[in-house]
TORDOPA-215043 format. One record per atom (N, C-alpha, C): residue number from 0; residue in one letter; z, y, x. Coordinates in nm, 4 decimals, decimal comma. Layout:
TORDOPA-215043
NUM | A | Z | Y | X
...
END
This chain:
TORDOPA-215043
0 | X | 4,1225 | -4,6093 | -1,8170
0 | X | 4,1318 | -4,4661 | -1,7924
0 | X | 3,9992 | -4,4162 | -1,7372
1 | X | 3,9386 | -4,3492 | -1,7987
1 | X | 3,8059 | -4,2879 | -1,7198
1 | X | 3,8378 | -4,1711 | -1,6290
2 | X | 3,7347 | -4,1921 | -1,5567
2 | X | 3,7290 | -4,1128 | -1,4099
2 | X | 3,6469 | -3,9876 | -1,4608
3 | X | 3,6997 | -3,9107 | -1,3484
3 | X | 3,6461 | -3,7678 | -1,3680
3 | X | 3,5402 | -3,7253 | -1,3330
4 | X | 3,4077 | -3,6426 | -1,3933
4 | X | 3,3194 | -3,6330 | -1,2938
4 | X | 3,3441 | -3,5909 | -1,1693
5 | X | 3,2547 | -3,5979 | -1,0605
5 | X | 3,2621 | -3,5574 | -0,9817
5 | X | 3,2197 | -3,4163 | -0,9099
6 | X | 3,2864 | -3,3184 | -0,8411
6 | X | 3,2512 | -3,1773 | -0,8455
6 | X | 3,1556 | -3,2188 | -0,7572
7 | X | 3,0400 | -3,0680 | -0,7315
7 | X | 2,9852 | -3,0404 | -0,6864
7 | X | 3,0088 | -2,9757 | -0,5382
8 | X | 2,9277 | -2,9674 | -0,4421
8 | X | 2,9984 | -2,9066 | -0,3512
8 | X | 3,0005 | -2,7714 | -0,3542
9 | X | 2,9315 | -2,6917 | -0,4656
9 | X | 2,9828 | -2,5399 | -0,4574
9 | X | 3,0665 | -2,5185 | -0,5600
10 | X | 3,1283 | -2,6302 | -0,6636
10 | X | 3,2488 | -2,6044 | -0,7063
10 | X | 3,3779 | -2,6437 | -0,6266
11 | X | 3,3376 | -2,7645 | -0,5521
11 | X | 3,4622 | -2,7993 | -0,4851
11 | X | 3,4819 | -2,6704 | -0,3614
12 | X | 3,4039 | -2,6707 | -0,3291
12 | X | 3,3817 | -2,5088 | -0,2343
12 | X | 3,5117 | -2,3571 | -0,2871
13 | X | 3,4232 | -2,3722 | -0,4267
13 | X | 3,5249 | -2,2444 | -0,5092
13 | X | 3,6632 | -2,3062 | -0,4976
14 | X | 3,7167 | -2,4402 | -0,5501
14 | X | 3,8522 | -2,4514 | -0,5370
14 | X | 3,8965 | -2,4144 | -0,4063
15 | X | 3,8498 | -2,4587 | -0,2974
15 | X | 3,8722 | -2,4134 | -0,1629
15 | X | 3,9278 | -2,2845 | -0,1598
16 | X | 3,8549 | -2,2070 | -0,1599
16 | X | 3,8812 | -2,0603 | -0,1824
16 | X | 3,9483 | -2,0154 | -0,2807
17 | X | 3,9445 | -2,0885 | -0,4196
17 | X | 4,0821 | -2,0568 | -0,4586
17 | X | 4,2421 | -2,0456 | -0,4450
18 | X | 4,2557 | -2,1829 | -0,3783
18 | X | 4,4146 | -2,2471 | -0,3353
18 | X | 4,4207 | -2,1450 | -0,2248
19 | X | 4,2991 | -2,1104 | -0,1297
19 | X | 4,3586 | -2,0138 | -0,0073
19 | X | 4,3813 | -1,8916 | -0,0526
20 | X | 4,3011 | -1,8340 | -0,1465
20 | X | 4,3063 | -1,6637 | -0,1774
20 | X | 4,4965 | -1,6813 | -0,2684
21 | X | 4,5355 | -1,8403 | -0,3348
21 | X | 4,6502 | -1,8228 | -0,4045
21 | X | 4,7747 | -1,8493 | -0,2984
22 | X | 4,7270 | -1,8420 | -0,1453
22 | X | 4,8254 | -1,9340 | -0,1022
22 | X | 4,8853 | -2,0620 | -0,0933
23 | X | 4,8345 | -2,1488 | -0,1969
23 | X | 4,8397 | -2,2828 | -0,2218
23 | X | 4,8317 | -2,3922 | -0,1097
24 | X | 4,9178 | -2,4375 | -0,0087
24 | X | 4,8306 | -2,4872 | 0,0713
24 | X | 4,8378 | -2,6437 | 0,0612
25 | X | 4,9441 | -2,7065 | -0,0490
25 | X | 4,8903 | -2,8474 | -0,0987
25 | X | 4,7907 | -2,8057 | -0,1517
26 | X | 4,7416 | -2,7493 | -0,2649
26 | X | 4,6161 | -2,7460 | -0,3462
26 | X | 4,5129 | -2,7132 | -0,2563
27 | X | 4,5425 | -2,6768 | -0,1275
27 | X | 4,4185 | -2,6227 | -0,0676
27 | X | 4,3560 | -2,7464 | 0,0263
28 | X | 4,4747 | -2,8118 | 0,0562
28 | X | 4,4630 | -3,0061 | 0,1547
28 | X | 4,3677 | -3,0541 | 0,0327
29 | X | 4,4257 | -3,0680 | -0,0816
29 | X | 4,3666 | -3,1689 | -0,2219
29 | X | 4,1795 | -3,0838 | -0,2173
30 | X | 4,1786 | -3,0074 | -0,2381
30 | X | 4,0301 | -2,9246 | -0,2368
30 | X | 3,9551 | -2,9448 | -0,0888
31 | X | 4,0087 | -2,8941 | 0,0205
31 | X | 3,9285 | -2,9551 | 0,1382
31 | X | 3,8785 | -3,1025 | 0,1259
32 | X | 3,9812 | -3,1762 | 0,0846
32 | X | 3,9461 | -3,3541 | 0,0492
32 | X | 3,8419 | -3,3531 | -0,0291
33 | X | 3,8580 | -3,2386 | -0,1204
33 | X | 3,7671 | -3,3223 | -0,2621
33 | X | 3,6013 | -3,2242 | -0,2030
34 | X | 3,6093 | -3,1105 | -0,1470
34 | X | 3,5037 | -3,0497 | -0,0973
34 | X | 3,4298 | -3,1750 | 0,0381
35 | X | 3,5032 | -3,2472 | 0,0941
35 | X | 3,5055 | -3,3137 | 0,2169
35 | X | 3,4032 | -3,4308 | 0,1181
36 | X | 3,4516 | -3,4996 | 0,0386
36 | X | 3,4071 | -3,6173 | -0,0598
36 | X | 3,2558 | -3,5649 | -0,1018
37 | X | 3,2541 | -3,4023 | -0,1687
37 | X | 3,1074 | -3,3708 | -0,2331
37 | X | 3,0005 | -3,3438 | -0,1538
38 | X | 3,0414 | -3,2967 | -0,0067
38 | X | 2,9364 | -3,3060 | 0,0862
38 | X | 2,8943 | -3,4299 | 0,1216
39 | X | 2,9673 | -3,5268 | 0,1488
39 | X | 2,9230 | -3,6658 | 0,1967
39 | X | 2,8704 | -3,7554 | 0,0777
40 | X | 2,8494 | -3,7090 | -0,0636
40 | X | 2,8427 | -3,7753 | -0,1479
40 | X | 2,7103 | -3,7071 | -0,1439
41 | X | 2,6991 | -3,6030 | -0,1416
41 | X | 2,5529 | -3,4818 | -0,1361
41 | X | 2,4442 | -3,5679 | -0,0861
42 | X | 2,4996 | -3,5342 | 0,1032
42 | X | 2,4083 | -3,6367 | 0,1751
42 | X | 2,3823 | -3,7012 | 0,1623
43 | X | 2,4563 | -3,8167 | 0,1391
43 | X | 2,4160 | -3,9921 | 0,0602
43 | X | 2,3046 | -3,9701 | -0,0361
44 | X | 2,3672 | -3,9192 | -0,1088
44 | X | 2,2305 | -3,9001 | -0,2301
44 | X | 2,0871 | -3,8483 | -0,2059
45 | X | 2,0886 | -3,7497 | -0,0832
45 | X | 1,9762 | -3,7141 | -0,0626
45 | X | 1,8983 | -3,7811 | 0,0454
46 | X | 1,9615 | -3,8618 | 0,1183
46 | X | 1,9068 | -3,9481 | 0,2196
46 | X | 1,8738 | -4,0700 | 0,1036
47 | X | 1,9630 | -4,1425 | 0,0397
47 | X | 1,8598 | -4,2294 | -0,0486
47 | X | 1,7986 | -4,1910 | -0,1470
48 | X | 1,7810 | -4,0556 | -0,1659
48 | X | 1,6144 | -4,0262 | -0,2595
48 | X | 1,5232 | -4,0436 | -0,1871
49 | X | 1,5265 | -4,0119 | -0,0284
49 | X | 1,3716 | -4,0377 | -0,0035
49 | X | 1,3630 | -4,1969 | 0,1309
50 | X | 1,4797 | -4,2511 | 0,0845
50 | X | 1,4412 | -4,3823 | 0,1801
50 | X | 1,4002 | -4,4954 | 0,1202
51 | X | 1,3258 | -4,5985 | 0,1108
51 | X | 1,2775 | -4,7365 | 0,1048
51 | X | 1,3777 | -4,7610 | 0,0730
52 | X | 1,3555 | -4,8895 | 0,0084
52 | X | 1,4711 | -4,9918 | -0,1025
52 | X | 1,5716 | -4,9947 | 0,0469
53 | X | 1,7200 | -5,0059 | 0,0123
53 | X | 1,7587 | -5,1336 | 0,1469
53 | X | 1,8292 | -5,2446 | 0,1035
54 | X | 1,8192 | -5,3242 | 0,2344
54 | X | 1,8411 | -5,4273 | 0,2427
54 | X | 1,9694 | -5,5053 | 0,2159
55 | X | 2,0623 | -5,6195 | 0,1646
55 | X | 2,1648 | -5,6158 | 0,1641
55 | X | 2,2494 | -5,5889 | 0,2969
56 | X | 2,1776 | -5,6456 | 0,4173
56 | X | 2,2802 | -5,5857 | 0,5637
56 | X | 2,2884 | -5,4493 | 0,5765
57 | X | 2,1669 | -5,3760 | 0,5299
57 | X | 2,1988 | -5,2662 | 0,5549
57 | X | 2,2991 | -5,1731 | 0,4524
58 | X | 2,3263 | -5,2338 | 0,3444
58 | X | 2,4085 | -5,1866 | 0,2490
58 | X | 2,5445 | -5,2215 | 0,3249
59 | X | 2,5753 | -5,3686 | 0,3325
59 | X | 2,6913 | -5,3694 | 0,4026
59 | X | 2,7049 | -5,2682 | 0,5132
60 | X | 2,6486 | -5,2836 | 0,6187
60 | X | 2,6389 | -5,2129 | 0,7162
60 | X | 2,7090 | -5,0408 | 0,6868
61 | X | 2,6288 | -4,9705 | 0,5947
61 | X | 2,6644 | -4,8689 | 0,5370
61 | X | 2,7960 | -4,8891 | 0,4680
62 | X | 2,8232 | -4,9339 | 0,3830
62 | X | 2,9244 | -4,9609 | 0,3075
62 | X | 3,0674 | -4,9986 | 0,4073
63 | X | 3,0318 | -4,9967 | 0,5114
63 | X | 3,1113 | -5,0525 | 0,6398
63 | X | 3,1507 | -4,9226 | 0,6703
64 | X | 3,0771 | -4,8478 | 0,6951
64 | X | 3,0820 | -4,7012 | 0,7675
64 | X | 3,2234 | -4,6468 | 0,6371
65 | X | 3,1813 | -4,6362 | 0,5182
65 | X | 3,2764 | -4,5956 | 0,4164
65 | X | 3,3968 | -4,6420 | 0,4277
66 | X | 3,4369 | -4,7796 | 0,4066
66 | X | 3,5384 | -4,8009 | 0,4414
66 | X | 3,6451 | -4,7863 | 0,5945
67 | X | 3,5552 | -4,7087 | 0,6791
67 | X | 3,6633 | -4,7289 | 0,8151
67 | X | 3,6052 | -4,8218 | 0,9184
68 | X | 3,5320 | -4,9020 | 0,8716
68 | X | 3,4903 | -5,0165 | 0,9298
68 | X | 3,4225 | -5,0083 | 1,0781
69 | X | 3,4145 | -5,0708 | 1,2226
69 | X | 3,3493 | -5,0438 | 1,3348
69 | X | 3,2302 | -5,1516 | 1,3453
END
């Protein structure tokens, strides 16, 4: 089954504001999540465009943070 792209954060943004202007307020939980996902996916991406290779600890390390991990 292929996966969906992933929104942007000023589309996931618009759903936001959609589900609220419809009243929706499951659709509006599901859109905060998925707006919540495109910002942190944003950042990621733009912090490793401008950082040095890393390391495998530091991948774990990070990859730690994602899962919950202390």
């Amino acid at each position: 089954m292929p996966t969906s792209k992933p929104l942007t954060t000023e589309q996931a943004r618009g759903h936001v504001m959609t589900a609220v202007r419809m009243h929706d307020a499951e659709a509006e939980q599901v859109a905060r999540g998925n707006l919540a996902e495109a910002k942190i996916a944003s950042a990621i991406n733009r912090a490793l465009a401008v950082a040095p290779p890393l390391k495998p600890p530091q991948i774990k390390r990070i990859s730690g943070l994602l899962r919950g991990a202390k």
